[in-house]
N, C-alpha and C positions, 0 to 999 in steps of 0.2 A: 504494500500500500504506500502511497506515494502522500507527504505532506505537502505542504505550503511550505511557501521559502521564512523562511525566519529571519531572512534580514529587512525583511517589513515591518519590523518592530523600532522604533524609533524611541530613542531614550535620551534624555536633557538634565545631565546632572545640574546643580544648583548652581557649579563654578561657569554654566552656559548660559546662565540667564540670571544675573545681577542684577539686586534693590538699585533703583534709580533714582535720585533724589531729582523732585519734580520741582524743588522750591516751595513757600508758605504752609509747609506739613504735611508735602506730599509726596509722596513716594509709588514706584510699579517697578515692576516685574514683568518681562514678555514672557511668562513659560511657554508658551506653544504660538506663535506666530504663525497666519496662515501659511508664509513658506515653509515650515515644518509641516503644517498638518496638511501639505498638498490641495489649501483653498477651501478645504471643508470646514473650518473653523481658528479661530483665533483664541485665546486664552490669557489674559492677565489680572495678575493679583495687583488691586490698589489697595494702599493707606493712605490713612488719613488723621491726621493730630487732631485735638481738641477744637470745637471751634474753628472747622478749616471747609473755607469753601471748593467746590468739585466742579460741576457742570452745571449749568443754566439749564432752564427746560431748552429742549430740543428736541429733534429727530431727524433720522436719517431714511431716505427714498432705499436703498438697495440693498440694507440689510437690517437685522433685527441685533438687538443685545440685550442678555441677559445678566443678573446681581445675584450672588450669593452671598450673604450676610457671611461672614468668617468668626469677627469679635468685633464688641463695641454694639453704639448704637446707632445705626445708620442713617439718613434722612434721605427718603426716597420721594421724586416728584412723579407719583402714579396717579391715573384715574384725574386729574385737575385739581390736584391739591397734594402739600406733603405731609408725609407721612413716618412715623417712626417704624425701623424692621429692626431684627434683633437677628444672634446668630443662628443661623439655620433658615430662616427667612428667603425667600427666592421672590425674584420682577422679571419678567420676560415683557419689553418692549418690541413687539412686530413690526414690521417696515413699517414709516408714518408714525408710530405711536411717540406721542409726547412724554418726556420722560428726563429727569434729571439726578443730580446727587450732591451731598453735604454732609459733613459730620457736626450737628448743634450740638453734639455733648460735651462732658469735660471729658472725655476720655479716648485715648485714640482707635479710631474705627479700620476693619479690613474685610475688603469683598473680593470675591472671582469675578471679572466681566467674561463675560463669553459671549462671542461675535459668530453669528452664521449668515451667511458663509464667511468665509475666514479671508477678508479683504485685509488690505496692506494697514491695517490699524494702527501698527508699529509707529509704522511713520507718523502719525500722529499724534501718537503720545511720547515721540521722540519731539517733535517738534512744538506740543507744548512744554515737555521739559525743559526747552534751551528756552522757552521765553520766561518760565518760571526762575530759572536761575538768573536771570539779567537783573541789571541794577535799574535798570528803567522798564515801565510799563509799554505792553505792544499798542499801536496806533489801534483806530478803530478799522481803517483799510488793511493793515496786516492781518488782523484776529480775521475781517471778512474774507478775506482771500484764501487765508490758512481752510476756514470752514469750507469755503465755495472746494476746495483740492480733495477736501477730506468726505464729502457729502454729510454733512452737519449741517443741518438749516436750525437756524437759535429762533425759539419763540417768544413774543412777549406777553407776559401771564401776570 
């Protein structure tokens, strides 16, 4: 009897995918980037300090992303309003669905995102990290542009 190839197995020790410091108390992690997962999905762990803002309400046209509460107290913008989630807690935003995130707590918060299909995210949260870390705030033409690259449309709520 004949298997499967076993070098279909893909494995990403922790020294492959390094805490990022994002600036203002935040931090990721790419574990599974869709170039690993062959487009079917993307995968990273965010934190977030006390008191540390995330994402605006938004959404995105061509894919969906989902929250896994990890620790802490999360503040999730679901349904048109936010919301507190705790860990264990799960959001699945579908293409279109409005949706955002924060930590209001004292205490530092951590979630899994997870992106289907597994679009070039990376770059995204590589590219908000280098504005997090800057000594000056991005323009309002930068952040738009960054968004129009990234398919993020920001809502106002």
């Amino acid at each position: 009897m004949s298997h499967p190839d076993p070098a279909l197995v893909d494995v990403r020790p922790l020294a492959d995918h390094p805490l990022v410091e994002a600036g203002e108390g935040r931090s990721l992690r790419m574990v599974a980037p869709g170039a690993v997962t062959r487009g079917r999905f993307g995968l990273v762990e965010y934190r977030l300090g006390p008191r540390t803002p995330g994402a605006a309400p938004h959404y995105h046209r061509t894919f969906a992303e989902s929250f896994y509460v990890l620790s802490g107290r999360l503040t999730l913008y679901v349904g048109g309003a936010w919301q507190t989630y705790r860990p264990g807690d799960f959001a699945m935003a579908h293409e279109q669905g409005v949706h955002g995130f924060r930590n209001d707590g004292d205490e530092p918060a951590s979630m899994l995102i997870l992106f289907t299909p597994g679009v070039a995210r990376e770059a995204f949260f590589a590219e908000m990290a280098e504005i997090g870390r800057r000594d000056q705030p991005p323009t309002k033409e930068e952040m738009a542009a960054l968004y129009a690259r990234h398919d993020q449309v920001m809502v106002d709520v």
